[in-house]
N, C-alpha and C positions, 0 to 999 in steps of 0.2 A: 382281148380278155373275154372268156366265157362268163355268162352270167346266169347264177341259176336261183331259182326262185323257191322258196320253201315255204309253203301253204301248210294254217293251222288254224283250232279253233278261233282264239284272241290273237296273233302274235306276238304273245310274249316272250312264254321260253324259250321258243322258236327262234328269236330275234337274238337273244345269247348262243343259241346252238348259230348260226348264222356270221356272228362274228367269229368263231371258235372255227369254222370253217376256212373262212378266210384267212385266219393264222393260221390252218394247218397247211395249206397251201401255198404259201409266202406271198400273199396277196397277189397270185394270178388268177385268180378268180372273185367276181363281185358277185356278194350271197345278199340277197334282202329276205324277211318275212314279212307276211302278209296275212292276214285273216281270211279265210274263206270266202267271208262275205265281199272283200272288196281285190282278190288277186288278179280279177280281169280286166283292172284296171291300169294293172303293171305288164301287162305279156310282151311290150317292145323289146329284140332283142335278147329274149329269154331262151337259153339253148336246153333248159332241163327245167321241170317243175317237181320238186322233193313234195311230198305231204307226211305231217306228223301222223304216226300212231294212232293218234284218237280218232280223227276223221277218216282213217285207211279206207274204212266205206264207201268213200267219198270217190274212189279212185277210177269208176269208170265215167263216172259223171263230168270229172276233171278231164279225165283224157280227152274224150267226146267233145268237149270245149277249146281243147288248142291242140298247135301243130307239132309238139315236141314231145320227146319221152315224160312221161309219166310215173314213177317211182314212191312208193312208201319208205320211207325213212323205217327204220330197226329198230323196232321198243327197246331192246337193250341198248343201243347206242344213244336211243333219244334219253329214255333215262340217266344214263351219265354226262350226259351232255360233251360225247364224244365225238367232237367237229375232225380231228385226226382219222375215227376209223370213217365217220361218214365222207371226209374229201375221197378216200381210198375207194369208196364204193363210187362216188361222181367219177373217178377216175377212170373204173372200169363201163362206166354207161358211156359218159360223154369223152374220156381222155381229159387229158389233164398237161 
């Protein structure tokens, strides 16, 4: 099972985009969120790191930190908390 990581301010929304993922996928992939401040505490294991929209900025700083693709999540997907088109695009980075 692939397991990808979605980094965000709090993890909150994050953490329902996250489960929404996981359903859009039929639970062949395990999606956790994590805060910023605490995701490098999670990287075991981790084949993708998604970040939300808001910290997009954030994104070379992330990369430069660990060994796997690096990817901002879609303001429009993140605002409807569209876990179906975002597995679609996991699918094309990592396979699915």
């Amino acid at each position: 099972m692939k397991k990808v990581m979605l980094v965000c301010n709090a993890g909150m929304s994050t953490g329902i985009l996250a489960k929404k993922i996981e359903a859009a996928s039929g639970n062949t992939l395990e999606v956790k969120a994590y805060s910023e401040s605490e995701y490098k505490d999670y990287l075991d294991g981790v084949d993708l790191v998604l970040i939300g929209p808001q910290i997009r900025f954030l994104k070379p700083q992330i990369a430069a930190a660990v060994d796997v693709p690096v990817e901002a999540i879609s303001p429009m997907k993140y605002g409807i908390m569209d876990g179906k088109g975002v597995y679609e695009d996991i699918k094309k980075l990592i396979g699915g």
